[in-house]
C-alpha positions in Angstrom: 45.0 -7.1 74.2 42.7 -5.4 76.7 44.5 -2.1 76.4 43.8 -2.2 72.6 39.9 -3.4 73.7 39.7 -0.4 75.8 41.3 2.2 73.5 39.0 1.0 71.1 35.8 1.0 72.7 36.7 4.5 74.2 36.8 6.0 70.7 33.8 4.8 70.0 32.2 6.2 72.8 33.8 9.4 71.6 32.5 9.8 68.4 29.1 8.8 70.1 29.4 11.4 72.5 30.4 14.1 69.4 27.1 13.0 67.2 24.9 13.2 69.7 26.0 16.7 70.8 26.2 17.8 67.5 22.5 16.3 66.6 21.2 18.6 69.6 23.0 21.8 67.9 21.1 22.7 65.1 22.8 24.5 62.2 20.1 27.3 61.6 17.9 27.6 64.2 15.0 29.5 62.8 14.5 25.9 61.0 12.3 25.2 63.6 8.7 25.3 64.9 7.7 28.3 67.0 4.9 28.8 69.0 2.8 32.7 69.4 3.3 32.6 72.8 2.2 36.5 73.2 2.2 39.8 71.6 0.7 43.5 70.8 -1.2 45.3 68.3 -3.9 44.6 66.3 -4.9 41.2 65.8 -2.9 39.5 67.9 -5.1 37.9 70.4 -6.3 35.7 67.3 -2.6 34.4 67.1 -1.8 33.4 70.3 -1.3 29.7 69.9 -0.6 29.3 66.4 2.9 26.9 65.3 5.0 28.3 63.1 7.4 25.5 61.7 9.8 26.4 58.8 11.4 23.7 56.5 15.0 24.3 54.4 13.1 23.9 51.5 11.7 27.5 52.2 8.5 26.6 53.0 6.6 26.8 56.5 2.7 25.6 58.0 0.8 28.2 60.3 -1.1 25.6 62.7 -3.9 26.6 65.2 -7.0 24.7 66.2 -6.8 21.8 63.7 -6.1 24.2 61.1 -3.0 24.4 58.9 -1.8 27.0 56.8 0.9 26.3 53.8 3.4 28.6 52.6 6.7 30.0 51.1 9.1 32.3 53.1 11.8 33.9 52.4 14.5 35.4 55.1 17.5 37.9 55.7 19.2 38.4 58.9 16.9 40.5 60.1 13.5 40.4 57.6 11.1 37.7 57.4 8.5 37.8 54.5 5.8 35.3 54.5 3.9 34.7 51.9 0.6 32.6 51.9 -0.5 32.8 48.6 -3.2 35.1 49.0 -1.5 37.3 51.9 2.3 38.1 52.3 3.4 39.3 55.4 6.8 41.0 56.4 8.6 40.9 59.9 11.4 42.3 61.2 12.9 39.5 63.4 15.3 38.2 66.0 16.1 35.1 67.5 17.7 35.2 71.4 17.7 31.4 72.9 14.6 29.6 72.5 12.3 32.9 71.4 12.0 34.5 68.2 10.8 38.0 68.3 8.8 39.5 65.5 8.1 43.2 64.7 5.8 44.2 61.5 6.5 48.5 60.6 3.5 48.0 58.7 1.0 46.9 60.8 2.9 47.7 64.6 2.2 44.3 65.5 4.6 42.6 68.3 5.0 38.8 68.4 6.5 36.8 70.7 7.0 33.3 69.5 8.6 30.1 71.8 10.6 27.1 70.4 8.6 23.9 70.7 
């Protein structure tokens, strides 16, 4: 009986062990909220600080200061288009570890942005 008791209990703490890793693994990780964490060009100084978090639904808040920001965005591999209603805003982007690059051949502005 205690060989069945302990086969038991250590499946359980298998499939324990295999939900929690896989609750720490997210399936896209640009679903997320980023932080500008530093940058280049023109404008950029005004966007240090600001948290970019982006929900499935295809919608994202810009937070700085108490202030948020709602929007749509829409995403390829590599592009990034935000689009605040008045404003829309396209990136080139990347995503190495826990920072998120973003590059705009419009403007020349550099972001750096950090997983929170």
């Amino acid at each position: 009986m205690s060989v069945l008791r302990t086969i038991l209990l250590l499946g359980i703490f298998a499939v324990l062990a295999c939900s929690k890793e896989d609750d720490n693994e997210p399936s896209d990780p640009f679903l997320d909220s980023w932080e500008v964490i530093n940058g280049s060009g023109v404008g950029v100084s005004e966007l240090i600080g600001t948290v970019y978090s982006f929900a499935s639904d295809g919608g994202f808040t810009a937070s700085k200061d108490g202030v948020t920001q709602v929007g749509t965005f829409t995403r390829t591999d590599t592009e990034l288009t935000l689009d605040f209603g008045n404003t829309t805003v396209k990136y080139l982007y990347s995503i190495t570890g826990n920072q998120m690059s973003w590059a705009s051949t419009a403007t020349g502005r550099n972001l750096t942005l950090q997983r929170r």
